[in-house]
C-alpha positions in Angstrom: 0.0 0.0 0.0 1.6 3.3 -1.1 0.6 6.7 0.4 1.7 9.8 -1.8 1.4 13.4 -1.4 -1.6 15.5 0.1 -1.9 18.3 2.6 -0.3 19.4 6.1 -2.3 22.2 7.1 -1.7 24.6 4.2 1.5 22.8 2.9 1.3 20.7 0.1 3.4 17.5 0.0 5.6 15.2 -1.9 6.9 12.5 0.2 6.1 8.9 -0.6 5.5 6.2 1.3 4.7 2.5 1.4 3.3 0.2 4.1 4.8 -3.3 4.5 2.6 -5.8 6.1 5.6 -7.9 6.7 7.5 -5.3 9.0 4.2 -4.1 10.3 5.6 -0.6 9.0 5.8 2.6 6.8 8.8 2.9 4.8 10.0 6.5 3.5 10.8 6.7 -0.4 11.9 8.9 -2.6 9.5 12.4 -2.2 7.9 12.7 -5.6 8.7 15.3 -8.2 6.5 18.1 -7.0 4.2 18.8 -4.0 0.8 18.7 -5.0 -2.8 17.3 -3.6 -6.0 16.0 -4.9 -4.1 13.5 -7.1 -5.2 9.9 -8.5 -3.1 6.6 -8.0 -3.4 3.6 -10.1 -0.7 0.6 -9.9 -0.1 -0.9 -13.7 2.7 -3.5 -14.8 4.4 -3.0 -11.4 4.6 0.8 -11.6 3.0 3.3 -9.3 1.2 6.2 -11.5 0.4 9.4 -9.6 -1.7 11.5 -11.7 -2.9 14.9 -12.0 -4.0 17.0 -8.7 -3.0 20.9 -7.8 -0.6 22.8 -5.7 -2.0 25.9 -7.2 0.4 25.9 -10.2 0.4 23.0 -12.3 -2.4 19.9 -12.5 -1.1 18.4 -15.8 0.9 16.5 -14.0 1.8 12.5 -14.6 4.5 11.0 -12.9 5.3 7.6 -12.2 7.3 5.4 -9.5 9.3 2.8 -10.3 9.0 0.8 -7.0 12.1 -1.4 -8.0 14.7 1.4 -8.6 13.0 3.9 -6.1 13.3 6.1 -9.0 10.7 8.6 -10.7 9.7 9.4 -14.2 6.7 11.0 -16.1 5.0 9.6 -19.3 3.4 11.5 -22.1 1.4 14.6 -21.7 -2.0 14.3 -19.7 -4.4 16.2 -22.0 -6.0 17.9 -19.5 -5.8 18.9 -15.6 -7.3 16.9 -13.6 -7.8 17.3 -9.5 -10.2 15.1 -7.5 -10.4 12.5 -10.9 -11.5 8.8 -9.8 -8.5 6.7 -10.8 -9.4 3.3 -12.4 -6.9 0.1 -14.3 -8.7 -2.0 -16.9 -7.2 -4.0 -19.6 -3.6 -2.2 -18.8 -5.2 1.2 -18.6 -5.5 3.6 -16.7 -9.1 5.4 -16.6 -9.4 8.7 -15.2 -12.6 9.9 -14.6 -13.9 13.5 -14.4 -12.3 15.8 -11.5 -11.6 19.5 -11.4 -9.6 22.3 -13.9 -6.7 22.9 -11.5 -7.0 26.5 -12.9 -10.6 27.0 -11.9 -11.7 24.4 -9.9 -14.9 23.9 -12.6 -15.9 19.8 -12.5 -15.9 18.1 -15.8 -16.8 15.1 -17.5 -13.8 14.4 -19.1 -12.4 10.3 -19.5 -8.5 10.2 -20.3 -7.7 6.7 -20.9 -3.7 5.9 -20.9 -2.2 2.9 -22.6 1.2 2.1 -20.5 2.3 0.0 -23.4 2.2 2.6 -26.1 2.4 5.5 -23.9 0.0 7.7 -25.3 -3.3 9.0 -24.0 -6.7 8.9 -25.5 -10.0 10.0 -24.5 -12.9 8.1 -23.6 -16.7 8.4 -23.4 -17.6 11.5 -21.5 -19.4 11.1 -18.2 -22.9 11.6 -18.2 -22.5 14.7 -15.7 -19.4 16.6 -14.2 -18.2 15.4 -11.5 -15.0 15.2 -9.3 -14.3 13.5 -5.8 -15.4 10.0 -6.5 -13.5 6.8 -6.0 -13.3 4.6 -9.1 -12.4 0.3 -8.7 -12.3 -2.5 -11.1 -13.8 -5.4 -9.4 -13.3 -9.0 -11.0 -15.6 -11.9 -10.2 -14.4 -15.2 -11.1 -16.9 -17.0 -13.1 -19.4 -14.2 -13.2 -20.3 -11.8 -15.7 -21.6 -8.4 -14.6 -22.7 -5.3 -16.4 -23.4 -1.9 -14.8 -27.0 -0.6 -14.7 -27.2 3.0 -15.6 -27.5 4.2 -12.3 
């Protein structure tokens, strides 16, 4: 389980940090390239992506953790800002869903799907309304097919 980022009070944050259930323990890693909050997180082909968010400045931001090295990177461009986004993997994607402008704080409907393999982003099916702030999962079930109901 990785923790990355946030808030202390008014100071945004970049440290990283990752529980070991082993240890019983939080280990320190390498802070992140910027301070920033209201980010996504989405673990894909044992990398930790860290996407989007604010510190007031920038919210185009896509960075990525290479747990292995303890090193960071960033991938191609994120096509838009995007704070508070639900964070979703499917089929070696990343989906993220909605969130704020970090320039305005307006919600949106966009979708920005990433393909890690080809490194490029795309954009999906718009949401049916703006909004930002949700939590996003894939859930598999073994032997079951499920649809979702327009809710």
């Amino acid at each position: 389980m990785y923790i990355t980022c946030g808030r202390r009070g008014e100071d945004y944050l970049k440290e990283l940090q990752c529980y070991d259930p082993k240890t019983d323990r939080w280990d320190v890693l390498a802070d992140g390239p910027v301070r920033r909050a209201w980010h996504g997180m989405a673990a894909l082909l044992g990398k930790l992506y860290v996407i989007g968010g604010s510190n007031n400045d920038s919210g185009y931001r896509r960075d990525v953790h290479q747990p292995s090295t303890d090193q960071w990177t960033n991938v191609c461009p994120l096509p838009a800002g995007h704070g508070e986004p639900g964070i979703a993997v499917l089929d070696n994607r990343i989906y993220v869903l909605g969130g704020r402008s970090h320039n305005r704080g307006i919600r949106m409907d966009y979708v920005h799907i990433y393909d890690a393999e080809r490194d490029c982003w795309e954009e999906g099916p718009q949401l049916e309304d703006d909004i930002s702030g949700m939590a996003a999962c894939n859930l598999i079930l073994f032997g079951v097919y499920c649809t979702c109901p327009k809710l």
